[in-house]
N, C-alpha and C positions, 0 to 999 in steps of 0.2 A: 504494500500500500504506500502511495505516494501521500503526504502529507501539504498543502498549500493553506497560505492565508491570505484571504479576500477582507481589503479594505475598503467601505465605498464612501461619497461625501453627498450628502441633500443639501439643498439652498435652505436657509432658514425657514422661509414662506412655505415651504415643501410638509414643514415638521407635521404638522396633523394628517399628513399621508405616509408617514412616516411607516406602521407598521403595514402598510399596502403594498406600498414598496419594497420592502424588507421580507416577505413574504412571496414578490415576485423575487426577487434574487435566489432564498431557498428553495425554489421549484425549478429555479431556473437552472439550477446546478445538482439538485437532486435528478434532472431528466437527464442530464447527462451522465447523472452514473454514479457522480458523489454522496457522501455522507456526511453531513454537518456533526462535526465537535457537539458538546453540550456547551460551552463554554463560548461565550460572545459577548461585547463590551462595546458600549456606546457612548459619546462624546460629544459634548456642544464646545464650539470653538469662535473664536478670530479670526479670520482668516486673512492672512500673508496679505493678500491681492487680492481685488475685486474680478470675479471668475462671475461671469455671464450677470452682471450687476448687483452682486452679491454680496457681502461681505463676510458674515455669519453661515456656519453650520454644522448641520449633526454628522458623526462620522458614526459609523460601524464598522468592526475587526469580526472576525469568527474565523474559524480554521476549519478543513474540510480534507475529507481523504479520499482521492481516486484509485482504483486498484490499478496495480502497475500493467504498465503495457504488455508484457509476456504473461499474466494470468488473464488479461483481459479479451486477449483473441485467440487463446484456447479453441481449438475445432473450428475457427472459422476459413472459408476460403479467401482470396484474396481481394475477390468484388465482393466480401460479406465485413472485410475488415473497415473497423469508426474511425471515423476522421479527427483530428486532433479535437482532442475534448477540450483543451484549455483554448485553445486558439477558437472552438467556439462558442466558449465561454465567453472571451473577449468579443466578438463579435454581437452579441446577444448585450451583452454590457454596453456596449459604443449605441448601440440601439436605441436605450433605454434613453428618454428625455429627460427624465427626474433626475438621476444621477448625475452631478456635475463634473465627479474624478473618481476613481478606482482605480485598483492597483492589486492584482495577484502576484502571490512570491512564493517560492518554494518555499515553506516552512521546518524543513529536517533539521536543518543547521542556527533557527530559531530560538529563542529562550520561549521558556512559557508564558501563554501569554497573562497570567495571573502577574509575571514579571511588567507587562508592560504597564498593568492598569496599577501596580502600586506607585510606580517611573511617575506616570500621570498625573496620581493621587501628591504627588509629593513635590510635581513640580506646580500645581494649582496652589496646593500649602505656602510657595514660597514666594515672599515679594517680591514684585519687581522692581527695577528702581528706572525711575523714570530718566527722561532724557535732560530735564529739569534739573534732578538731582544729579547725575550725571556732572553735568555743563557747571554745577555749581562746587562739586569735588575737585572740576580739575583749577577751574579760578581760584580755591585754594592752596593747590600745589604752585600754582604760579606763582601767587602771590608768595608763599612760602620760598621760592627758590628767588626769587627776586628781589626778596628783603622788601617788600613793601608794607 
């Protein structure tokens, strides 16, 4: 079994369609073959850049397992052998108008992802320091190196 993890991103406006979508995704990837983890972790965010005029949204992580390619065409012939499952995963994903980004990854060489949502939890815990305070840190190094 191949292990992968699927990220996707919603616009903010999107949120109340939220488990619609997310429920197209798991069928989306169950027809193809897969089996969704128990384990999925969801995210409201900032976002970097305004992405199709957006600023805000919710992210979903879950992990998923395809059975590897040599158990998977077992007894078939060559016109009965499936066509790249993740490649039409992705295609099926580019489709979707809801989703504004995703990102599938091989996940074997992954931490768990219990790992990432403490990372998460711990960087939301900690403050940021503004660009304000920043700006006003380093006018005191100045000021300090300059004797003023």
């Amino acid at each position: 079994m191949m292990e992968y993890e699927l990220m996707f991103l919603i616009a903010d406006d999107k949120k109340p369609e939220f488990d619609r979508i997310k429920d197209e995704v798991n069928s989306l990837v169950e027809t193809a073959g897969g089996k969704w983890d128990g384990e999925s972790f969801e995210f409201e965010k900032k976002l970097s850049y305004d992405i199709k005029h957006n600023w805000k949204g919710t992210y979903f992580v879950q992990r998923f397992t395809l059975p590897d390619t040599d158990t998977r065409h077992e007894g078939l012939t060559e016109d009965e052998l499936p066509k790249d499952v993740i490649g039409e995963i992705t295609r099926q994903m580019n489709l979707n108008k809801d989703i504004l980004r995703y990102i599938i990854v091989n996940a074997e060489d992954l931490p768990p992802l219990a790992d990432f949502v403490k990372q998460m939890e711990k960087d939301q815990k900690t403050p940021k320091t503004t660009l304000k305070e920043k700006g006003e840190k380093i006018d005191q190094k100045l000021e300090e190196a300059l004797n003023i």
